[in-house]
N, C-alpha and C positions, 0 to 999 in steps of 0.2 A: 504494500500500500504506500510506504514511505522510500521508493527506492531514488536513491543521487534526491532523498531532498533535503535542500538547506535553505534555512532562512538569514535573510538579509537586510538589517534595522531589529523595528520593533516586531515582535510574536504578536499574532492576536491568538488569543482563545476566547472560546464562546461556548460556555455553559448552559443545556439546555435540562431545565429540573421541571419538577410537578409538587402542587402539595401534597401532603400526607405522605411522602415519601423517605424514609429515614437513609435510602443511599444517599439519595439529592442532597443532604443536609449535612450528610459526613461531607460526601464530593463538595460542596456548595465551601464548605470550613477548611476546607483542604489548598483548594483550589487559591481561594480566597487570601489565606495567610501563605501562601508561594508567591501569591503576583506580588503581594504587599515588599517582599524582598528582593524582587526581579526587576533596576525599571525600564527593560527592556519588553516586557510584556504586559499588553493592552486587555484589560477581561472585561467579559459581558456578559451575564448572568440571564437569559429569557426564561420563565417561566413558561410551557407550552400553550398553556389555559389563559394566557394574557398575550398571545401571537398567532397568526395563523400562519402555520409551515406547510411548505409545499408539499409534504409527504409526511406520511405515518412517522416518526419520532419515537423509539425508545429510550426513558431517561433513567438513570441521569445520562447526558449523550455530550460527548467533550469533541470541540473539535479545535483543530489549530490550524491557521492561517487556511481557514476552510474546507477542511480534510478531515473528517471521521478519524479521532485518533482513538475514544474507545465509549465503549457501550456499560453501562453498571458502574461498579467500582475500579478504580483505577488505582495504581501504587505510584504512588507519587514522587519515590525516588528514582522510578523509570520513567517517568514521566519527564524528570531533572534530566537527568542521564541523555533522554534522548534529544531533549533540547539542547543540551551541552553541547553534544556530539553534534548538533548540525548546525551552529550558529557558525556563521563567515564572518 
């Protein structure tokens, strides 16, 4: 999914949650205090139920500079790691 990709400047990511969801809320805290330390990366947070997506959405659904990076619960130190690794 992620092959020769690197990023160049700022990261976005874009956090897509629901309520009543307690991944959403880990990922949401996760995500959250990473960007806070990062200030090369830009977050936005859409709640499903306050947007209308082009397509079905499972959350929590993380994506980076527009790319599906993961579905559910994600590890956050890989999450580092792979930003690490492709920042130019």
């Amino acid at each position: 999914m992620f092959n020769n990709f690197y990023f160049k400047g700022m990261v976005e990511i874009i956090l897509f949650i629901s309520n009543n969801c307690s991944a959403c809320r880990k990922a949401e805290e996760q995500i959250t205090y990473y960007s806070r330390k990062k200030d090369f990366v830009s977050l936005k947070i859409h709640d499903i139920n306050d947007c209308d997506p082009d397509h079905a959405i499972i959350v929590p659904a993380l994506y980076i500079n527009g790319t599906l990076y993961a579905y559910g619960e994600f590890d956050i130190s890989k999450l580092n790691r792979f930003i690490n690794n492709n920042l130019n």
